[in-house]
DRENVEX-338133 format. One record per residue: residue number from 1; residue in one letter; x, y, z of N, C-alpha, C in turn. Coordinates in Angstrom, 2 decimals. Example, Ala and Ser with C-alpha at 12.3 -4.5 7.8 and 13.67 -1.06 7.14 Angstrom:
<rs>
n;res;n_X;n_Y;n_Z;ca_X;ca_Y;ca_Z;c_X;c_Y;c_Z
1;A;13.19;-5.69;7.80;12.30;-4.50;7.80;13.20;-3.30;7.80
2;S;12.85;-2.25;7.08;13.67;-1.06;7.14;12.90;0.03;7.87
</rs>
This chain:
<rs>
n;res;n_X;n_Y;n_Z;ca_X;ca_Y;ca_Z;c_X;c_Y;c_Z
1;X;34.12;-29.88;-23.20;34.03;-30.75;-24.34;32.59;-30.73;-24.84
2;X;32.67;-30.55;-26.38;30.81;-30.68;-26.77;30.50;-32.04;-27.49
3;X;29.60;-32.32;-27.10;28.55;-33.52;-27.02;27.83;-33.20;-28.42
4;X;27.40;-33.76;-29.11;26.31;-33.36;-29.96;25.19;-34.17;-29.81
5;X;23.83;-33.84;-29.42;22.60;-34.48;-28.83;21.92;-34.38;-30.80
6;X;21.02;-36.15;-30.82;20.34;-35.59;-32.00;19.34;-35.06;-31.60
7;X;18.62;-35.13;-32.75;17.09;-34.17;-32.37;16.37;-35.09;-31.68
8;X;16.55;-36.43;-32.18;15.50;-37.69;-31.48;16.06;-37.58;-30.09
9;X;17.24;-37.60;-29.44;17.36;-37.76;-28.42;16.75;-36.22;-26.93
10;X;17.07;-35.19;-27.82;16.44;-34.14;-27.39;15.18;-33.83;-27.19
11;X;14.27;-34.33;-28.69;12.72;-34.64;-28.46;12.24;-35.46;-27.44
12;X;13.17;-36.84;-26.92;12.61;-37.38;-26.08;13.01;-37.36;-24.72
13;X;13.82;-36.41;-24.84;14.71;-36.06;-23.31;13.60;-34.98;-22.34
14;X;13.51;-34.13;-23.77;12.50;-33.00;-23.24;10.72;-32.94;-23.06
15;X;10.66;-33.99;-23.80;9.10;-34.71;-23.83;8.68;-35.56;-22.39
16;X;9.97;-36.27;-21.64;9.74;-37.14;-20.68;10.11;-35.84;-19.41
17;X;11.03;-35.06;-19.62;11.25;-33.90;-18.57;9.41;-33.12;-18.41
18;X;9.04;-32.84;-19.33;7.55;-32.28;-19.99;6.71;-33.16;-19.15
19;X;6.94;-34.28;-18.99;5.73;-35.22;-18.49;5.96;-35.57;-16.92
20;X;7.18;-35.55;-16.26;7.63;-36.13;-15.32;6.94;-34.08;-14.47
21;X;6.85;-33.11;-15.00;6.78;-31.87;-14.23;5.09;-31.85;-14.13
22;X;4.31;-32.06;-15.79;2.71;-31.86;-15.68;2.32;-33.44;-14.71
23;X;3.08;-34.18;-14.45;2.41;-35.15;-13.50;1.58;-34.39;-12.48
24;X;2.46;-33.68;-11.65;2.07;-33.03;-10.38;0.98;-31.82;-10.39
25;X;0.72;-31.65;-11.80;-0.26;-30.63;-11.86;-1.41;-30.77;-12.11
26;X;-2.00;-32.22;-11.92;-3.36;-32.31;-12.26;-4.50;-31.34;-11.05
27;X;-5.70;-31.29;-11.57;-6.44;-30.26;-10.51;-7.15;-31.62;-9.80
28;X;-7.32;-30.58;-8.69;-8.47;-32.26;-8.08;-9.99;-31.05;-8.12
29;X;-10.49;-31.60;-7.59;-12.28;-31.61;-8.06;-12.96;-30.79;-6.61
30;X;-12.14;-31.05;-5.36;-12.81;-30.26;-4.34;-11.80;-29.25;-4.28
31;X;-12.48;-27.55;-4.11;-11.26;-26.68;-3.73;-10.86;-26.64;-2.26
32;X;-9.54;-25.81;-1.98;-9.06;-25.92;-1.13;-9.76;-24.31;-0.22
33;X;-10.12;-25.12;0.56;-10.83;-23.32;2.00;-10.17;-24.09;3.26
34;X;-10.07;-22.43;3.62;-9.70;-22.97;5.08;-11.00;-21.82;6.34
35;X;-11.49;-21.52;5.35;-12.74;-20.76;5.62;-13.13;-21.35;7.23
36;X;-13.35;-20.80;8.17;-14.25;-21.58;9.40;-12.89;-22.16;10.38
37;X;-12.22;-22.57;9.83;-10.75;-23.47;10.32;-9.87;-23.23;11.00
38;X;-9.34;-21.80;10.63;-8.30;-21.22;11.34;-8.34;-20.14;12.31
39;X;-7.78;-19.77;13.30;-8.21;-19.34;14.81;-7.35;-17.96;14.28
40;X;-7.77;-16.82;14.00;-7.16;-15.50;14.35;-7.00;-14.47;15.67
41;X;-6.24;-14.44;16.01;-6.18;-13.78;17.42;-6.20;-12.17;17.56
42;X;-5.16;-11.73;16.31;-5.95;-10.42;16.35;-6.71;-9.92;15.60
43;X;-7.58;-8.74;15.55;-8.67;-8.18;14.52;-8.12;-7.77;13.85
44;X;-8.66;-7.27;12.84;-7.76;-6.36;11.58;-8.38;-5.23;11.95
45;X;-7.83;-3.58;12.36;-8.23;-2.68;12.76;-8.51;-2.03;11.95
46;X;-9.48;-1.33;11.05;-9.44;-0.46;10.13;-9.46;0.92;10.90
47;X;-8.65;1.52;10.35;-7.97;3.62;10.94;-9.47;4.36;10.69
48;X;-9.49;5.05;11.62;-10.74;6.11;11.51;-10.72;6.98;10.16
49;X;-11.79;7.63;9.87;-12.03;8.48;8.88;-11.49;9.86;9.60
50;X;-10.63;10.49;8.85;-9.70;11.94;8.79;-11.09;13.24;8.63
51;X;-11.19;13.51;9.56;-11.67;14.98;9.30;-11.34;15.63;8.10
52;X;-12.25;15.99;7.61;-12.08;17.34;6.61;-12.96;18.48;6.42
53;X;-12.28;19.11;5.69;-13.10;20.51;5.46;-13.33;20.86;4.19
54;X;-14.17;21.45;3.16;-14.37;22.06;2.35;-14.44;23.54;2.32
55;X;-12.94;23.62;1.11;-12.88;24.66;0.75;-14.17;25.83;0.35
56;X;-13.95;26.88;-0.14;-14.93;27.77;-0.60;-15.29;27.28;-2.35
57;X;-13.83;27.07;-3.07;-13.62;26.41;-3.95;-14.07;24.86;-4.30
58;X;-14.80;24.44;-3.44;-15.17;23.24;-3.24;-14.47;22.07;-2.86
59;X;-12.83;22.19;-3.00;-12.04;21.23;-2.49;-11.70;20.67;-1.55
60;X;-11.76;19.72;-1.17;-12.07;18.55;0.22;-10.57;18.71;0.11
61;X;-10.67;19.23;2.07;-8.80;19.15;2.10;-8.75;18.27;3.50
62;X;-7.84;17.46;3.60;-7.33;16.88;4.85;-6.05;17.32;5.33
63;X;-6.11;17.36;6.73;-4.85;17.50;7.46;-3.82;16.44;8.21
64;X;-2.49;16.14;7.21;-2.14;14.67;8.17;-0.71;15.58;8.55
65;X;-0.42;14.65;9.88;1.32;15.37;10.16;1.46;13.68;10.43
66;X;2.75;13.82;9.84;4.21;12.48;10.27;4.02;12.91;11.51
67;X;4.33;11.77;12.26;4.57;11.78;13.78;5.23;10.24;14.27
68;X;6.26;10.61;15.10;6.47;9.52;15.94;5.78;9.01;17.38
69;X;5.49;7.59;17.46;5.16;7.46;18.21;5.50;5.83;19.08
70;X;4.39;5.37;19.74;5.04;3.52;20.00;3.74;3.11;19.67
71;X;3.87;1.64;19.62;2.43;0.59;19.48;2.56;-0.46;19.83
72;X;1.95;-0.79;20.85;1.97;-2.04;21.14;1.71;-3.13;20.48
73;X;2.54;-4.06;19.76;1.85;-4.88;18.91;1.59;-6.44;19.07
74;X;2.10;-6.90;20.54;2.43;-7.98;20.93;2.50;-7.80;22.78
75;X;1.83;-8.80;23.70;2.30;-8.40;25.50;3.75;-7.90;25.18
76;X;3.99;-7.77;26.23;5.10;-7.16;26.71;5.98;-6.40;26.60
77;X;5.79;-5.64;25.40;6.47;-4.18;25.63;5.81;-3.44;24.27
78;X;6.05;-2.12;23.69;5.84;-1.32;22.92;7.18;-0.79;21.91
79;X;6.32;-0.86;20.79;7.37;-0.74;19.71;7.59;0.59;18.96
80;X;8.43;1.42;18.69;8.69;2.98;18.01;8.13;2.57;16.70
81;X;7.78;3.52;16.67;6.19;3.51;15.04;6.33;4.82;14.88
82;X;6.06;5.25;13.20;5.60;6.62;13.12;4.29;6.16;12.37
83;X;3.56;6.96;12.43;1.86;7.23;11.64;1.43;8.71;11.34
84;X;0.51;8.96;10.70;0.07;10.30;10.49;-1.47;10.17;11.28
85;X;-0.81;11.59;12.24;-2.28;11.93;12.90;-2.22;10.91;14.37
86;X;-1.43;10.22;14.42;-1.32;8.84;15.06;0.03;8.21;15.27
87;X;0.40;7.55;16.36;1.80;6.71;16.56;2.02;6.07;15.22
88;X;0.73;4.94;14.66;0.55;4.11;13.56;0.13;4.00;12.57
89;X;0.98;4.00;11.18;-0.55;4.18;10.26;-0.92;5.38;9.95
90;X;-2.37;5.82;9.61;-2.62;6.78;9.07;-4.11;6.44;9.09
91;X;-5.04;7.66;8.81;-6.74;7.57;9.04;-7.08;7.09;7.65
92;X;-8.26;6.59;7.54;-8.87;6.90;6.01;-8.90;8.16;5.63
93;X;-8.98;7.95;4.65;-9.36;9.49;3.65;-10.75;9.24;2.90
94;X;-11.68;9.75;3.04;-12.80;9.56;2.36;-13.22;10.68;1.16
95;X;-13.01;10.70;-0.06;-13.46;11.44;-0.85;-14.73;11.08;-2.00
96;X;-15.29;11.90;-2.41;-16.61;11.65;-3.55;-15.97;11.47;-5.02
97;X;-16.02;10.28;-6.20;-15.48;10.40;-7.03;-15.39;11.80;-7.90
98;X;-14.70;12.14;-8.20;-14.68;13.52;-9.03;-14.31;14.87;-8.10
99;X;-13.97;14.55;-7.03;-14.05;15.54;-6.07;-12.39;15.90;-6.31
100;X;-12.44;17.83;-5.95;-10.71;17.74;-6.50;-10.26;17.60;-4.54
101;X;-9.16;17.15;-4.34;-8.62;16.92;-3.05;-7.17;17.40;-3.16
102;X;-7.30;18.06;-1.83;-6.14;18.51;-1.37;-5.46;17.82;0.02
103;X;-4.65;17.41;-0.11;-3.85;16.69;1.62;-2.98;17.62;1.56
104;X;-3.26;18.22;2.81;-2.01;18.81;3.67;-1.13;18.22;4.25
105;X;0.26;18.00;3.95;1.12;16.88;5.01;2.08;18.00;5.47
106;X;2.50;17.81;7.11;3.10;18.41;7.40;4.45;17.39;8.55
107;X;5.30;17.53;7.97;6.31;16.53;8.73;6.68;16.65;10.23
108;X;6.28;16.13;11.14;6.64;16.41;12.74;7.86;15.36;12.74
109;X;8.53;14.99;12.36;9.26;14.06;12.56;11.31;14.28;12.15
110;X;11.58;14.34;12.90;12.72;14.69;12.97;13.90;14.39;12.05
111;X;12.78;13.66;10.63;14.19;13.26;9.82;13.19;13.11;8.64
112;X;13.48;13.03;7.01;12.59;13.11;6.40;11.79;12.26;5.89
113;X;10.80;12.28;5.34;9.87;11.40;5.36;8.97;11.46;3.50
114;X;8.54;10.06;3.27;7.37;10.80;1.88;6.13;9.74;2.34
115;X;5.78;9.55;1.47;4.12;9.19;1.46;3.85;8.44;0.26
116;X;3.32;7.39;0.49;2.76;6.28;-0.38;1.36;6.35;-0.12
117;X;0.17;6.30;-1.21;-1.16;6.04;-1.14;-1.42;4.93;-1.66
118;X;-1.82;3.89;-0.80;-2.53;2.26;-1.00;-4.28;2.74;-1.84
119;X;-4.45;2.18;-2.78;-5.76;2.18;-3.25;-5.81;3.23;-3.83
120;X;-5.08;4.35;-4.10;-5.22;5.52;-4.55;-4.80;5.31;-6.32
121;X;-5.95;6.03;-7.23;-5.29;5.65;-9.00;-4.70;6.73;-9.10
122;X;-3.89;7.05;-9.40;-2.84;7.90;-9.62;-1.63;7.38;-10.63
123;X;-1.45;8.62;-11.33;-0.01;8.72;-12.42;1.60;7.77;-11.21
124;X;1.54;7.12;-12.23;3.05;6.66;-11.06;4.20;7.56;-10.45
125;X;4.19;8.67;-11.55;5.05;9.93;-10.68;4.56;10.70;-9.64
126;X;3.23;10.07;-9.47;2.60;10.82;-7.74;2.62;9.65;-6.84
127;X;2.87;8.57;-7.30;2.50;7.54;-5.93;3.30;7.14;-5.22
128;X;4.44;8.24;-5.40;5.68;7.84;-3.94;6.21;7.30;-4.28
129;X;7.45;7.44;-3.23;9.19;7.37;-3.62;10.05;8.27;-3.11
130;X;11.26;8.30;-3.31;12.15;9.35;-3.24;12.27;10.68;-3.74
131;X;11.50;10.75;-4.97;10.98;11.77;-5.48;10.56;13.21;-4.57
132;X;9.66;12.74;-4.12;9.06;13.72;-3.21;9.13;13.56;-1.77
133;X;10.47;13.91;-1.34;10.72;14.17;-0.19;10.32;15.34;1.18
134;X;9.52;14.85;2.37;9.09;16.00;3.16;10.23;16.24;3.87
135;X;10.99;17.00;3.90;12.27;17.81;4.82;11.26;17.87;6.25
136;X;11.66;17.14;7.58;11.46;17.83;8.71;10.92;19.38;8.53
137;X;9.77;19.68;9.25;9.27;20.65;9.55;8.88;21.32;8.16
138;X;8.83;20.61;7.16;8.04;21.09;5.98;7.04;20.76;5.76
139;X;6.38;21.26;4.92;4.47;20.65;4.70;4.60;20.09;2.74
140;X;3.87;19.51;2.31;3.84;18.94;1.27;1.98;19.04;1.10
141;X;1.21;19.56;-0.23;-0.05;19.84;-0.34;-0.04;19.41;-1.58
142;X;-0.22;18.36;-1.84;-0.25;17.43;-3.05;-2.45;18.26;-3.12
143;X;-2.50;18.36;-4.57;-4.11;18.59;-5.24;-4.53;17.67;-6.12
144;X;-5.36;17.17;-6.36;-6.08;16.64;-7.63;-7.21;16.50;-7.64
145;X;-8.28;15.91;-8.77;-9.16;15.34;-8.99;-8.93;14.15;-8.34
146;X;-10.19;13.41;-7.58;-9.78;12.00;-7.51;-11.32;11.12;-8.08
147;X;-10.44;9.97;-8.90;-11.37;9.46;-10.18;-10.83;7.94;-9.90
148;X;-10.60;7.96;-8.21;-10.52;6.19;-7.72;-11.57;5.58;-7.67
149;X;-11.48;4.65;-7.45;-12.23;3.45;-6.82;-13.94;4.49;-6.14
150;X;-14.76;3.37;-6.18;-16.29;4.23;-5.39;-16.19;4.09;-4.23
151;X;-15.48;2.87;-4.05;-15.39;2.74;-2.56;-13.81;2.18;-2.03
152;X;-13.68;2.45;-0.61;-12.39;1.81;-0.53;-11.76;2.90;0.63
153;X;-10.35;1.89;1.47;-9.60;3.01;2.52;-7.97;2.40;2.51
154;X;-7.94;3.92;2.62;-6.39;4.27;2.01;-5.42;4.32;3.83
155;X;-4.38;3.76;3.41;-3.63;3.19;4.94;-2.47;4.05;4.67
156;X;-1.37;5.25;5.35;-0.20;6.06;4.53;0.92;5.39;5.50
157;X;1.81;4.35;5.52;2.45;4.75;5.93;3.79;5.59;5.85
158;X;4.21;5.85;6.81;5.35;7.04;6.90;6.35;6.60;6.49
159;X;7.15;7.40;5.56;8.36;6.84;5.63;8.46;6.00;3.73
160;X;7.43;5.92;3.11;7.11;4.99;2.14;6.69;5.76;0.87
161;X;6.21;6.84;0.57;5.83;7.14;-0.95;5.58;8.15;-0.42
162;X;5.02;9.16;-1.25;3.82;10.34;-1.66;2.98;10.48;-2.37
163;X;2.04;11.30;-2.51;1.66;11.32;-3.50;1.26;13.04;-4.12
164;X;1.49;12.74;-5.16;1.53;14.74;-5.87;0.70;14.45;-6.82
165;X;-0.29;15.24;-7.09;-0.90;15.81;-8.20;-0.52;17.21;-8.68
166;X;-0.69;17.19;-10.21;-0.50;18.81;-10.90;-0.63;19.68;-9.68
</rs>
C-alpha cells in the first residue's frame, strides 16, 4: 500500500535522521596514540637483500625459485609455507631507479604458481594474477625499466600475482 509523505514531513524526517547520525561525529581536541602502550611480541622481520648480478648489457638480474617449505610461526609446531629462495616469503629486491631489471623465476613447486610485487609501479597487466601463470618446472623472466619508488622492499609471495614487463 502507498503512503504519500509531504515534502514538510520528509524535510523533517530527514533533517532529524541528519542530526541524530552527525551527533556522534564531533572531533575531540586530543588525538588518539597508542604509541608507547601496547606490548608486541613478535618483530617484524624484514627478508634479506637477493643477490644479483649485472648483465654485460647492464641489466640487474635476480634469481628467485618457488619453493616449498615450513615456518614456524607460533610454539609448538611448524606450518607448510612456500617462499622464493626460502620456506617464506621472498628476499628484497634492490634496484637503482632507471635501472632495466630482469627476475628470473623458476617454479620448484609441484603445482603452479604466479607472482605478485608489493611496492612495485607497474602497468596493472604486470602486477599479477592468473594471467601469468608459472607451470611447475617452468621459469618466467619478466624485464623492465624500473621507475619505482627511491626507496622501499618488495615481499613476493607465492602463489599471488606476477609481474611481466614488455
Amino acid at each position: 500500500m502507498y503512503h504519500h509523505v509531504s515534502r514538510r514531513t520528509f524535510l523533517l524526517g530527514t533533517g532529524g535522521a541528519a542530526t541524530l547520525l552527525l551527533t556522534g561525529c564531533g572531533s575531540t581536541s586530543d588525538p588518539i596514540s597508542t604509541a608507547g602502550t601496547l606490548d608486541f611480541a613478535n618483530s617484524l622481520n624484514i627478508p634479506p637483500l637477493a643477490p644479483s648480478t649485472v648483465a654485460t648489457n647492464g641489466t640487474r638480474v635476480f634469481k628467485l625459485t618457488a619453493e616449498a617449505g615450513s615456518s614456524r610461526f607460533l610454539p609448538g609446531g611448524r606450518t607448510p609455507t612456500w617462499g622464493y629462495n626460502g620456506a617464506f616469503l621472498g628476499p628484497t629486491l634492490r634496484a637503482r631507479r632507471g635501472e632495466t631489471v630482469r627476475v628470473a623465476i623458476e617454479n620448484a613447486l609441484e603445482e603452479a604458481t604466479t607472482v605478485h610485487w608489493h611496492g612495485m609501479h607497474l602497468p596493472a597487466i604486470y602486477d599479477g594474477g592468473p594471467h601469468q601463470v608459472i607451470a611447475p618446472g617452468d621459469e618466467f623472466a619478466p624485464e623492465c625499466n624500473y621507475s619505482g619508488p627511491r626507496r622501499g622492499w618488495l615481499i613476493f609471495p607465492a602463489g599471488s600475482g606476477c609481474l611481466g614487463c614488455s
